[in-house]
C-alpha positions in Angstrom: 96.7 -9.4 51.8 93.1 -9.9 52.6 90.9 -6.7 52.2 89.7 -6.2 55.7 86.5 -4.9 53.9 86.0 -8.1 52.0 82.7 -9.9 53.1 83.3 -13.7 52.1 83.7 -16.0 54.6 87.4 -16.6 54.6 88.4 -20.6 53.3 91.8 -21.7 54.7 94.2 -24.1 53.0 93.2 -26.9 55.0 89.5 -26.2 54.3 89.0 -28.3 51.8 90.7 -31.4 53.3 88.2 -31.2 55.6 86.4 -34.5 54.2 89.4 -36.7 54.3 91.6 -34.7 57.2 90.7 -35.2 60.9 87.8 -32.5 61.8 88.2 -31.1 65.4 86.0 -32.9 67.3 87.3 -31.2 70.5 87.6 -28.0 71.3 87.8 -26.4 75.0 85.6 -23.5 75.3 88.9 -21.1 77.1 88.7 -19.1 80.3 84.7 -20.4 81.0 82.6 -20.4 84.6 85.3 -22.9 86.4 82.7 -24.6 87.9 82.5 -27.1 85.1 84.0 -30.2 86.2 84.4 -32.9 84.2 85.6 -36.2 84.9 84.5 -38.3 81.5 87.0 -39.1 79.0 88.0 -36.1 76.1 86.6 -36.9 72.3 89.9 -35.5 71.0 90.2 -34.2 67.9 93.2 -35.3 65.8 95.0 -34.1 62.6 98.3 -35.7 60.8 98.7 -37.7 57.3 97.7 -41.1 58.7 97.2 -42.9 61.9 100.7 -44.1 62.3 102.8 -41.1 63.1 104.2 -39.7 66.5 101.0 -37.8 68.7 101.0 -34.9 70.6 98.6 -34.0 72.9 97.8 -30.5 73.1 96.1 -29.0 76.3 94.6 -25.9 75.1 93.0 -24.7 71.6 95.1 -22.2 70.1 98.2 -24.2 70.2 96.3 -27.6 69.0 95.2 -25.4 66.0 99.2 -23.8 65.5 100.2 -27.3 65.9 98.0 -28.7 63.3 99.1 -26.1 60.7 102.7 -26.5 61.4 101.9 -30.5 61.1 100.1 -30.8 58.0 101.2 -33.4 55.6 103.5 -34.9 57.9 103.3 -37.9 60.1 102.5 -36.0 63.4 99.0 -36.4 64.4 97.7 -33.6 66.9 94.9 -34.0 69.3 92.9 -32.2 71.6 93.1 -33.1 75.3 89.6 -31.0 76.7 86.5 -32.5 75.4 84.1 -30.1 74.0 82.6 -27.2 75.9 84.9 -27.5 78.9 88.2 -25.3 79.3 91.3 -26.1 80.2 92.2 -24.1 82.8 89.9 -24.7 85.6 89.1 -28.0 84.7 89.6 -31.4 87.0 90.1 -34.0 84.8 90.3 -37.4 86.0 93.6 -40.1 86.0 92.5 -41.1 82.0 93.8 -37.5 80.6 97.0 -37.8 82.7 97.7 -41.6 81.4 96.5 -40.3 77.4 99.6 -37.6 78.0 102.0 -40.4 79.0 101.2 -42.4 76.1 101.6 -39.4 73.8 105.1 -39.1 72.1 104.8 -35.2 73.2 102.7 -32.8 75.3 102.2 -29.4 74.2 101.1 -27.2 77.3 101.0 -23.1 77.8 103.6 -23.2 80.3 103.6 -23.1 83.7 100.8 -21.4 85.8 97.9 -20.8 83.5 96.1 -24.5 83.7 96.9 -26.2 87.2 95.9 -29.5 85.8 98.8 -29.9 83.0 101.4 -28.4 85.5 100.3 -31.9 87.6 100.4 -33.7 84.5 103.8 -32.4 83.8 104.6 -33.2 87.9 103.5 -36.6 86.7 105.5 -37.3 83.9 108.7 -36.0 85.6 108.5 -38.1 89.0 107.3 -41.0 86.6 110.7 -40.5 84.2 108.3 -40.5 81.9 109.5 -40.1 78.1 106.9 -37.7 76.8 108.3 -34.8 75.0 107.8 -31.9 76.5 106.6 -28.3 74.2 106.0 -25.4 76.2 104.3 -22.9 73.7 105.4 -19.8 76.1 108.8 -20.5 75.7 110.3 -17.1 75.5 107.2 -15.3 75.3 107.3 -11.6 76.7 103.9 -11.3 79.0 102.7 -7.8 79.3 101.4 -6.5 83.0 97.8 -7.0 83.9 96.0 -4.3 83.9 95.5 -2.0 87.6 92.2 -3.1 88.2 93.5 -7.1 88.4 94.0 -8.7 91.3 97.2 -10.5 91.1 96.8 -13.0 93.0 93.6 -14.8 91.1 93.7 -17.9 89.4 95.1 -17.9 86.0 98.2 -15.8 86.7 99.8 -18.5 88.9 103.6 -18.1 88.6 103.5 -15.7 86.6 102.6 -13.2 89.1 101.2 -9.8 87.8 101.4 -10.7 84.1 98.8 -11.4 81.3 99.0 -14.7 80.2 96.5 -14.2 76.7 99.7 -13.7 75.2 98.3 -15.9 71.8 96.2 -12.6 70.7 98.6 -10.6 70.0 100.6 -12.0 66.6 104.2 -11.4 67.1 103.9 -13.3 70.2 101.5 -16.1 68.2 104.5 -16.2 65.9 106.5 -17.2 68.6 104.9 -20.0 69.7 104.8 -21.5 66.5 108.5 -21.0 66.6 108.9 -23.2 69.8 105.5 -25.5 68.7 108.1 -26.0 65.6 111.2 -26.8 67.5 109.7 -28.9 69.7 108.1 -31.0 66.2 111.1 -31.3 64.7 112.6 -32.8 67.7 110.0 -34.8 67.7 110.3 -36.1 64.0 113.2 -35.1 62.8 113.0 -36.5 59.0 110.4 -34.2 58.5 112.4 -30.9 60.0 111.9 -29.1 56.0 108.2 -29.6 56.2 107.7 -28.4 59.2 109.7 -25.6 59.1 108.0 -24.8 55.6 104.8 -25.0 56.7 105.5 -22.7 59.7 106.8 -20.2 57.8 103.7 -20.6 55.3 101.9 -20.2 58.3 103.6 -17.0 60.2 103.5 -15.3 57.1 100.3 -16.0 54.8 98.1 -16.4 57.8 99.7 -14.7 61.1 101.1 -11.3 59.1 97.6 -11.4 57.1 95.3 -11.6 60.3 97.7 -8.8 62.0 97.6 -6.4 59.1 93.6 -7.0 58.8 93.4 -6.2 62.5 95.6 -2.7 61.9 93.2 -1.6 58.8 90.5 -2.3 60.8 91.8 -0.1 64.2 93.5 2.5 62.0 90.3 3.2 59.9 88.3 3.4 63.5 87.4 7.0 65.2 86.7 5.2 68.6 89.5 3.8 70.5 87.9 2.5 73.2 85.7 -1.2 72.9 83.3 -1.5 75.4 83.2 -5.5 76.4 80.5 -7.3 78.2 83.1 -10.1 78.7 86.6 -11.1 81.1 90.1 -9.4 80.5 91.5 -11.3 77.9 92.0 -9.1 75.2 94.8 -7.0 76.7 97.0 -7.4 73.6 94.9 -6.4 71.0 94.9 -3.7 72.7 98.4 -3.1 73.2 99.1 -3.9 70.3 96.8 -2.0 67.8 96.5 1.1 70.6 93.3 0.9 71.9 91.7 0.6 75.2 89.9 -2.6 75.9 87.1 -2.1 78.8 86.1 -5.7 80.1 82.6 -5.7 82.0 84.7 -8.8 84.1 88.0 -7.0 85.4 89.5 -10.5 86.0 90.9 -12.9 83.6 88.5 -15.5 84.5 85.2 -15.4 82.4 83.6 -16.7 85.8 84.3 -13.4 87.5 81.2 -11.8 89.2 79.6 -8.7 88.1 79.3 -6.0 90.4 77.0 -3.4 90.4 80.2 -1.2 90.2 81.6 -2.7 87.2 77.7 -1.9 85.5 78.1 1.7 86.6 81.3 1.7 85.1 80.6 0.6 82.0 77.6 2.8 81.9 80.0 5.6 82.0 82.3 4.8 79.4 79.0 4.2 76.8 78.0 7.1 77.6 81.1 9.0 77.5 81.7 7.2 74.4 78.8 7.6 72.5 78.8 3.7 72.6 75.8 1.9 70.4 77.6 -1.3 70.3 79.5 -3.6 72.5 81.1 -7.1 72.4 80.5 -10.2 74.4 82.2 -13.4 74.8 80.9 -15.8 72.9 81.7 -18.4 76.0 80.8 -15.8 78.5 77.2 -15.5 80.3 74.8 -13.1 78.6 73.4 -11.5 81.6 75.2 -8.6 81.6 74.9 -7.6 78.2 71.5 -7.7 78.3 71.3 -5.5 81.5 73.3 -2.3 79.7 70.9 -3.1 76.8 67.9 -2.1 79.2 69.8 -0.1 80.7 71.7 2.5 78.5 72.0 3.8 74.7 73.7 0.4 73.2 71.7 -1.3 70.7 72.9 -5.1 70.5 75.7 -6.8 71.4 78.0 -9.0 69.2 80.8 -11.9 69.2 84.1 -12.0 70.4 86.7 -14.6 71.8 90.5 -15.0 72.4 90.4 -18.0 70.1 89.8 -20.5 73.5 87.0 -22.5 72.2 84.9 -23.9 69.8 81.0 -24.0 69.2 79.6 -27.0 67.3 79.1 -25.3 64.3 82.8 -24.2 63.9 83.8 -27.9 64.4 81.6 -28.8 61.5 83.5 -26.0 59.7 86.8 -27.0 60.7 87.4 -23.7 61.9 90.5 -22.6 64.0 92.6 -19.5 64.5 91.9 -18.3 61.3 88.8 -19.1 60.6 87.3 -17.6 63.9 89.5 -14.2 63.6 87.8 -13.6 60.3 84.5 -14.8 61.2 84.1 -13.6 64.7 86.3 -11.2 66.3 87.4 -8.7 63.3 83.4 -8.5 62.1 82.6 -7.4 65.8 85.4 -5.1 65.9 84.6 -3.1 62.9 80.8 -2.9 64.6 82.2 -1.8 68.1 84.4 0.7 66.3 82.0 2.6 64.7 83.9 1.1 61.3 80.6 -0.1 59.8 77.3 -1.2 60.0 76.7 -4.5 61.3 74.8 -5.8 58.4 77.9 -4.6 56.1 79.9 -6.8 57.5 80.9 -10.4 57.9 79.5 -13.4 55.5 75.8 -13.1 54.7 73.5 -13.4 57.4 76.3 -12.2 60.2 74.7 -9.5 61.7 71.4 -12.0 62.1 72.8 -14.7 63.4 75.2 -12.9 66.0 72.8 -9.6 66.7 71.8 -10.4 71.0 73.4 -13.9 69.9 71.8 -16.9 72.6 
């Protein structure tokens, strides 16, 4: 297991196949300011052992990344639907993304309700008689209830009515969607069923297990169980899961939500009540309010998070993905936020400068 305290930058397996694999050269940027609108054709990014095998076309990050892993050395090449620096979610893509999902072999969506623009696609491919595979990476997943202060009825719960659908942050239910990103491969490619499977199970358990168990070192070693976030409600079940209370500064679950003058008075409170000198902000998310409870209260800086919904261009270059980023981003930020250590004690050298009030 990887020492939580252990300052390297973190290297994944696939890290140094990054010369000859397929970089990701697409990343959508998660639950961002829906206004973005989009109508050019995605740069995907791609991974697989040669340009002959089977594609899927994945629709959102997280599972493009799982799906990658669980696909490495095989045929299967993934790809990347949203081009870079758009989401998936309230993004209008035009007739081109549609047509690249009915030449895919599969499509690998979130499951109903959570990105309007794949449940058309689906529509599409089912009044068509298309033969595109279908993987729905929610399959079986257990949502937990939104929160009191959500308003059910916003975008981004769709069908699934009064439930959290960021399931991919907490890991047992990450597991599970490799399980059904798995199936759904193997149907696909049958002849290469005992890789796959392998490298799921390589993946569950020396990457999924380590990231969970870094996570419960760094929340069990923390005096402070509340985080203070300057960012949308998406990390519900980090907090269910490791037992402490997330306060987004954006009650919603989209990062486009206004800021009331409320929601700054709340937050105000729970700094104070907290003795709160740090807080987190999405890395996606709009800096504004940050920087007004840093004129306005006791915090001194704010630093990175993100529920793994995006890329930046230096991650690409990096090749980074689920891993990479919970190593690199999120878990450094929570051991700061915590009270754990800090914040130039932790991350890779030259964290705490480069994500200090980070532009």
């Amino acid at each position: 297991m990887r020492d939580s305290t252990d300052e390297r930058p973190r290297l994944s397996r696939r890290g140094t196949l990054a010369a000859t694999a397929g970089l990701l050269t697409s990343g959508l940027a998660g639950c961002l300011d829906s206004s973005s609108n989009a109508n050019d054709s995605p740069d995907n990014g791609t991974d697989g052992a040669n340009g002959d095998g089977p594609v899927v076309a994945a629709s959102f990050f997280s599972f493009y990344d799982f799906a990658r892993n669980v696909a490495d050395g095989t045929p299967i090449r993934v790809t990347n639907l949203v081009p870079t620096g758009l989401h998936g979610h309230g993004w209008e893509p035009n007739a081109s993304v549609t047509k690249d999902i009915i030449d895919a072999d599969a499509f690998l969506h979130v499951g109903p309700g959570f990105q309007p623009w794949a449940d058309r696609a689906i529509q599409t491919l089912e009044d068509d008689d298309a033969d595109t595979q279908l993987i729905n990476a929610r399959e079986g997943v257990q949502l937990v209830d939104l929160a009191a202060t959500l308003d059910p009825d916003e975008e981004g719960v769709g069908k699934q009515r009064g439930k959290d659908p960021h399931f991919w942050l907490g890991p047992d239910r990450a597991k599970t969607s490799v399980d059904n990103i798995t199936d759904g491969l193997v149907e696909l490619a049958p002849a290469h069923e005992d890789a796959l499977r392998d490298n799921a199970t390589t993946y569950k358990t020396e990457t999924i297990e380590r990231i969970d168990a870094d996570y419960q070192a760094i929340f069990d070693a923390a005096d402070r169980d509340v985080v203070q976030l300057a960012a949308h409600n998406a990390f519900q079940y980090i907090g269910v899961k490791y037992d402490v209370t997330m306060r987004p500064l954006v009650t919603n679950l989209a990062a486009s939500g206004d800021v009331k003058p409320s929601d700054i008075t709340e937050a105000k409170g729970v700094i104070e009540d907290n003795d709160i000198e740090y807080i987190a902000n999405g890395v996606f998310e709009s800096r504004r309010p940050a920087e007004q409870l840093l004129a306005e209260t006791q915090v001194e800086a704010y630093f990175p998070v993100t529920p793994y919904a995006g890329v930046r261009e230096a991650w690409v270059e990096n090749d980074w993905g689920y891993e990479e980023i919970a190593y690199n981003i999120n878990m450094p930020t929570f051991r700061v936020v915590l009270g754990n250590d800090a914040p130039e004690n932790v991350g890779p050298d030259g964290w705490a400068a480069e994500w200090r009030n980070f532009e």
